[in-house]
C-alpha positions as CSV (number, residue, x, y, z in Angstrom):
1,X,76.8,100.8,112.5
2,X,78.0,103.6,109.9
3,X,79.7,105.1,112.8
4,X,81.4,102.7,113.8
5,X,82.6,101.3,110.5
6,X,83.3,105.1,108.6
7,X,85.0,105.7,112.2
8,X,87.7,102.9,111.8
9,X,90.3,103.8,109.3
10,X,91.0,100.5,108.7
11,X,87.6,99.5,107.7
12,X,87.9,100.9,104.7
13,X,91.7,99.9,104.2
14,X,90.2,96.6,104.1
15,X,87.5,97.4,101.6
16,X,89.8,98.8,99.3
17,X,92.4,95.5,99.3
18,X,89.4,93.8,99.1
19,X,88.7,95.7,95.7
20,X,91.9,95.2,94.8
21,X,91.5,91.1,95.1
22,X,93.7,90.6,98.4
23,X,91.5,89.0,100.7
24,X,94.2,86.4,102.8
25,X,94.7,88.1,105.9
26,X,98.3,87.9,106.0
27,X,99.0,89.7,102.8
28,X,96.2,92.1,103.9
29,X,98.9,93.1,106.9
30,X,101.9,92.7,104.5
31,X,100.5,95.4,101.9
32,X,99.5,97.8,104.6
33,X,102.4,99.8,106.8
34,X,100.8,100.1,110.5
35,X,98.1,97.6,110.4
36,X,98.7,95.1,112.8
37,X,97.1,90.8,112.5
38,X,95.6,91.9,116.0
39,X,93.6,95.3,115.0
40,X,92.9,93.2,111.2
41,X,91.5,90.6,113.0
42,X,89.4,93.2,115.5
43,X,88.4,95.1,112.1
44,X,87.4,92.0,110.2
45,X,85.0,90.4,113.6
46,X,83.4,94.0,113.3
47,X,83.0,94.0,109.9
48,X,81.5,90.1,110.4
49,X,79.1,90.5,112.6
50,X,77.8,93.5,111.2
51,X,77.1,91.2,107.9
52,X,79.5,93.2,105.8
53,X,82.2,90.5,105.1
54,X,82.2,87.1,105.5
55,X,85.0,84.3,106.5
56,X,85.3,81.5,104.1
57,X,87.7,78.8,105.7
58,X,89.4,76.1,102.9
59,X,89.9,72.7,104.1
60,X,93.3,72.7,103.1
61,X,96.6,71.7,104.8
62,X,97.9,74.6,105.7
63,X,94.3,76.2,106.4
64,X,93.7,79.1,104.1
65,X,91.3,81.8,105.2
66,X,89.8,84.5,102.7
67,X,87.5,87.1,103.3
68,X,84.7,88.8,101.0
69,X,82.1,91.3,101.0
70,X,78.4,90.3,101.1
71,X,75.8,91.2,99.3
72,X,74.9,93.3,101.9
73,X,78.1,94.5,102.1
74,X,78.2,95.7,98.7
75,X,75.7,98.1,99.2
76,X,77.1,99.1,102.3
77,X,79.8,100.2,100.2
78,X,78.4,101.9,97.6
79,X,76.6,104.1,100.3
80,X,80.5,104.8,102.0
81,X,81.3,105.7,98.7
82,X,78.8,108.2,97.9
83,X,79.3,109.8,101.5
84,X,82.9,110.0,100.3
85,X,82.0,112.0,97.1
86,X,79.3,114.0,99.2
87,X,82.5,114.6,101.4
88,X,84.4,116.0,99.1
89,X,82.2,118.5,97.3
90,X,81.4,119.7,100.4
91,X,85.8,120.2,101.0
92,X,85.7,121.6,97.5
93,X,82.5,124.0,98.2
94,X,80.5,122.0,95.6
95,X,77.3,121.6,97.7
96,X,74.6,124.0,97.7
97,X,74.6,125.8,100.6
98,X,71.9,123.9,103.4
């Protein structure tokens, strides 16, 4: 699951607007040069079925979609992050040597 999520650059694109309070798909593809509604929506089922996000669906006319991070999700995050920082010492020579 890490693998595949840490793999996709747009995974974390998507946390990051997430954090930002952008969670409507289409301004999710307006804010980001390159990211396409087709590799969003691939990104976001991923991201679903691995329990990270979920889809909440407004029964509104037009339909609004948003999308938010679980409570799993949350800590899913917090681990990315701190493999993030680990991944960085380690660019800066930081980390003891192993």
């Amino acid at each position: 699951m890490v693998e595949s999520i840490y793999g996709c650059k747009w995974s974390l694109t998507v946390y990051q607007l997430l954090a930002c309070g952008i969670n409507r798909p289409g301004e999710m593809v307006r804010q980001v040069e390159g990211l396409s509604t087709k590799v969003l929506n691939e990104c976001l089922r991923r991201n679903m079925e691995f329990g990270i996000l979920e889809r909440v669906a407004y029964d509104e006319s037009p339909p609004r979609v948003e999308y938010r991070v679980t409570p799993f999700g949350g800590k899913f995050v917090r681990v990315l992050d701190e493999l993030e920082k680990l991944q960085q010492e380690l660019e800066r020579g930081d980390a003891p040597p192993g």
